[in-house]
N, CA and C of each residue as an Amber inpcrd file, in Angstrom:
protein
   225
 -92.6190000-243.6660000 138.7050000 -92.5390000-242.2500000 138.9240000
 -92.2890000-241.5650000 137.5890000 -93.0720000-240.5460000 137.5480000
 -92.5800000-239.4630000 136.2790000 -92.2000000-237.9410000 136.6580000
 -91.1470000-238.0000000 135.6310000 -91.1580000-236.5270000 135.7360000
 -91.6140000-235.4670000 134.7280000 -91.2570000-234.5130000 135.4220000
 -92.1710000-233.1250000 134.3430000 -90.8770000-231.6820000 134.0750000
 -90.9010000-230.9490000 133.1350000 -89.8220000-230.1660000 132.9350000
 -91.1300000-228.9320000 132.7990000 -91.2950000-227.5520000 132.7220000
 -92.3700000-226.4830000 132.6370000 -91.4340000-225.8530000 131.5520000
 -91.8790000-225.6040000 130.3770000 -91.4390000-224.3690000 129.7010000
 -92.6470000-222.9070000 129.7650000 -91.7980000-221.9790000 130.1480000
 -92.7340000-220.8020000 130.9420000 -92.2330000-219.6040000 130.6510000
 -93.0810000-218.5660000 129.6230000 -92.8120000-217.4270000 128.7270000
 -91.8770000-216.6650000 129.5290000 -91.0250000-216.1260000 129.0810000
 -89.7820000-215.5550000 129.0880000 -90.4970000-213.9720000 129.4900000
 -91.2580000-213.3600000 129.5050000 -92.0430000-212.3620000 129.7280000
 -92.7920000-212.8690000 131.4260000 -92.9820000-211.6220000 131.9150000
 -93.8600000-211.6640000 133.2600000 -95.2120000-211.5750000 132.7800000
 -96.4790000-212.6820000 133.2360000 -97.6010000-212.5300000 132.8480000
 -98.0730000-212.8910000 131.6560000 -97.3210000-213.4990000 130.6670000
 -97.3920000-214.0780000 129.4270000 -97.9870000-215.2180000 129.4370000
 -98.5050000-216.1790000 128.5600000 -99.1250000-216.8980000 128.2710000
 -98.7960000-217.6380000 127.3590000 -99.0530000-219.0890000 126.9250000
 -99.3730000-219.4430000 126.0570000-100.1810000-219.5520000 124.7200000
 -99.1070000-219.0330000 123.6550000 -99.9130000-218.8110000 122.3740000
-101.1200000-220.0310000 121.6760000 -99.8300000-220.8510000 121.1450000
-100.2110000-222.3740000 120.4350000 -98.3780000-222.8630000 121.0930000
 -98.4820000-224.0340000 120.8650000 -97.2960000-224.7290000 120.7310000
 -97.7380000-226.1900000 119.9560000 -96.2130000-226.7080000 119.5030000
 -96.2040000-227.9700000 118.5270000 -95.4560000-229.3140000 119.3290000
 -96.2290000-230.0940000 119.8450000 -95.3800000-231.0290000 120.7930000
 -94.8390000-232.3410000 120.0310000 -95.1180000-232.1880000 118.3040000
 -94.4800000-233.2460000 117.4970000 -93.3850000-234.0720000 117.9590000
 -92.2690000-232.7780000 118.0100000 -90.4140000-233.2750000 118.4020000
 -90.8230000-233.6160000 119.4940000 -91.1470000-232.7970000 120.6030000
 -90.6440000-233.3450000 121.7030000 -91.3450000-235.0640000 122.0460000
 -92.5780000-234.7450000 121.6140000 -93.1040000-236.4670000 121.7570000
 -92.1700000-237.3570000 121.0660000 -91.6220000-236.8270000 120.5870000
 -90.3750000-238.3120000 119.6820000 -89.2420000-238.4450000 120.2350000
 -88.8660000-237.2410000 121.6730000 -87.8260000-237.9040000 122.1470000
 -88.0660000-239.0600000 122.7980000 -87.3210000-240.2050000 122.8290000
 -87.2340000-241.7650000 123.9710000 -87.5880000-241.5570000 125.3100000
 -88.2760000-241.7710000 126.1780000 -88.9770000-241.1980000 127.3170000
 -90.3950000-240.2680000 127.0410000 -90.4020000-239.6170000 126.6440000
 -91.3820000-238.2470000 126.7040000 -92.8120000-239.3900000 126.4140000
 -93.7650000-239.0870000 127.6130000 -94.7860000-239.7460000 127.9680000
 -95.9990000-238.6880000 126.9820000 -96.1780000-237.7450000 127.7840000
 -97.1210000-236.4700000 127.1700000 -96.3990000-235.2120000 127.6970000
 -97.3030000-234.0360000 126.6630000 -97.1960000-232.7890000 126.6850000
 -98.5590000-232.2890000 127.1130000 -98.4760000-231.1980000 127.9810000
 -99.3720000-230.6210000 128.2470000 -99.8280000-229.5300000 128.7860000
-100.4240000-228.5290000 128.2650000-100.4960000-227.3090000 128.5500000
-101.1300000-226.8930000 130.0140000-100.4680000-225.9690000 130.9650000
-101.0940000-225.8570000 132.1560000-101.1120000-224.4060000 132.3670000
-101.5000000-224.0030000 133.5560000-101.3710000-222.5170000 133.7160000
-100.5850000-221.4970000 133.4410000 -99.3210000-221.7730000 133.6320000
 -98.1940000-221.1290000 133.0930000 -97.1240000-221.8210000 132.5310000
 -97.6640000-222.1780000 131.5370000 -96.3480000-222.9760000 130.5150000
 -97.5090000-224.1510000 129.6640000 -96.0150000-225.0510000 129.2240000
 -96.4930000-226.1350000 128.9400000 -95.2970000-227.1620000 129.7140000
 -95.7510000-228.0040000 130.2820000 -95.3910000-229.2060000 130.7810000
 -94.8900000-230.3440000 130.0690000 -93.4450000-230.8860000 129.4660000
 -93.0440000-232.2430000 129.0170000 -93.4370000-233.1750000 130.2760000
 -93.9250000-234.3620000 130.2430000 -94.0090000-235.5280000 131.1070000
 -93.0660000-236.2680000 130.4820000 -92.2190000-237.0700000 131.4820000
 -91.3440000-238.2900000 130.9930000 -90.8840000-239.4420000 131.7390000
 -90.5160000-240.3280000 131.6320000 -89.6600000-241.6360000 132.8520000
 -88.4150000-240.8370000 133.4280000 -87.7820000-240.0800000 132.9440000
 -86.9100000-239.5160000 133.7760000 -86.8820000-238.2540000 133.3760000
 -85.9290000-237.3100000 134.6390000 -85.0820000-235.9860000 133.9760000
 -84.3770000-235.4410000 132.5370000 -83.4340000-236.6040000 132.4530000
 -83.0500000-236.0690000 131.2030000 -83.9720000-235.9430000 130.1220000
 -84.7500000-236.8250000 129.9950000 -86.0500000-237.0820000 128.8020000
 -86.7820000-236.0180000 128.6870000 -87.0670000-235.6990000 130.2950000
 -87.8250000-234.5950000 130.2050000 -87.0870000-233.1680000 129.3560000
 -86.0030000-232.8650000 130.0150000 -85.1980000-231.8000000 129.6200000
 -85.1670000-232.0820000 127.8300000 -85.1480000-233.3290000 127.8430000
 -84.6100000-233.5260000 126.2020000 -85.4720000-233.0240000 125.7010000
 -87.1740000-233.0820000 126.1950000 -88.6550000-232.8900000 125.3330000
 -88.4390000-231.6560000 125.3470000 -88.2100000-230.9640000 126.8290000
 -88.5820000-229.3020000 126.4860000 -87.5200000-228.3840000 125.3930000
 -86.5280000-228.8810000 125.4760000 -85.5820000-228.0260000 124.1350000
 -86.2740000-228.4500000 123.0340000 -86.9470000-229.5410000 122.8250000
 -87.2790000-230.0340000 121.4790000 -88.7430000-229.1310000 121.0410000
 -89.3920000-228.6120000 122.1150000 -90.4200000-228.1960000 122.0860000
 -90.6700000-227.0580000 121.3840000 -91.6190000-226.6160000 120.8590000
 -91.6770000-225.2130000 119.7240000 -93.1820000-224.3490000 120.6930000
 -92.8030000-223.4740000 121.3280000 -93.7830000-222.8120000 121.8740000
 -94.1290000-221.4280000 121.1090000 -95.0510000-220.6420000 121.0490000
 -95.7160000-219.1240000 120.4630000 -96.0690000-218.9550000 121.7000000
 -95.1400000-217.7220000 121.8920000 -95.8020000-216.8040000 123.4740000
 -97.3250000-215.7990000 123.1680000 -98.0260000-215.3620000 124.0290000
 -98.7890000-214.3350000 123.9230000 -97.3010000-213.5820000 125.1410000
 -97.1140000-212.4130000 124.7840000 -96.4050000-212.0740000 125.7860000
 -97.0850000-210.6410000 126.8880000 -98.6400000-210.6940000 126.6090000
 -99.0170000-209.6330000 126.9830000 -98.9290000-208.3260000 127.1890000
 -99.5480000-207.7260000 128.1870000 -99.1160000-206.3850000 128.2200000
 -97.7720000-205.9100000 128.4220000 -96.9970000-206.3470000 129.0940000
 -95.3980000-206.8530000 129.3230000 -94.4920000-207.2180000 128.2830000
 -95.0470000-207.2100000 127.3110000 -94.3930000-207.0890000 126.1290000
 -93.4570000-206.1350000 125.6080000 -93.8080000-204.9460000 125.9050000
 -92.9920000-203.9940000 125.7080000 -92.2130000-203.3570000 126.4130000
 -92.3850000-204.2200000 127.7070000 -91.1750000-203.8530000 128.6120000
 -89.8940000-203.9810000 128.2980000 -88.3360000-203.1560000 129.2820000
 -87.4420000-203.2650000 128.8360000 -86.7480000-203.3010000 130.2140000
 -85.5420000-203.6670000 130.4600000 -84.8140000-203.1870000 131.5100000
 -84.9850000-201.6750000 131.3780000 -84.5490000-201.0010000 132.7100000
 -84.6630000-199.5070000 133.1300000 -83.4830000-199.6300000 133.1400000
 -82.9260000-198.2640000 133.3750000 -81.5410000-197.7380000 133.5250000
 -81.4950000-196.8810000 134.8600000 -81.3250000-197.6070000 135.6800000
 -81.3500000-196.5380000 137.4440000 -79.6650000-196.6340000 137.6350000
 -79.4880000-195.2340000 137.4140000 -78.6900000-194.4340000 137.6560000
 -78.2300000-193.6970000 139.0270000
């Protein structure tokens, strides 16, 4: 069995720029990286591995039109 961790733009509707899966492939576990619809995906033999790949991971958002959003202030 493998598992998978999603790192997924911090923005609504954002995308993936480029990302660098160097580090995270060098954590112990981390099988592959791989980019999917919304994010990129660490694969690994377990949870923690996984978790370990995605902090290690270096992503570039497109953050789209949503980019310039902000919290509102409702009063």
């Amino acid at each position: 069995m493998l598992y998978a961790v999603v790192a997924r733009c911090p923005v609504f509707g954002g995308k993936v720029a480029s990302f660098d899966a160097t580090k995270a492939k060098a954590v112990p576990g981390v099988k592959t990286v791989v980019e999917i619809s919304r994010g990129v995906a660490v694969v690994a033999d377990n949870t923690w591995a996984a978790m370990q790949g995605r902090r290690a991971l270096t992503v570039k958002w497109d953050e789209g039109a949503n980019a310039g959003a902000s919290k509102r202030n409702h009063q």
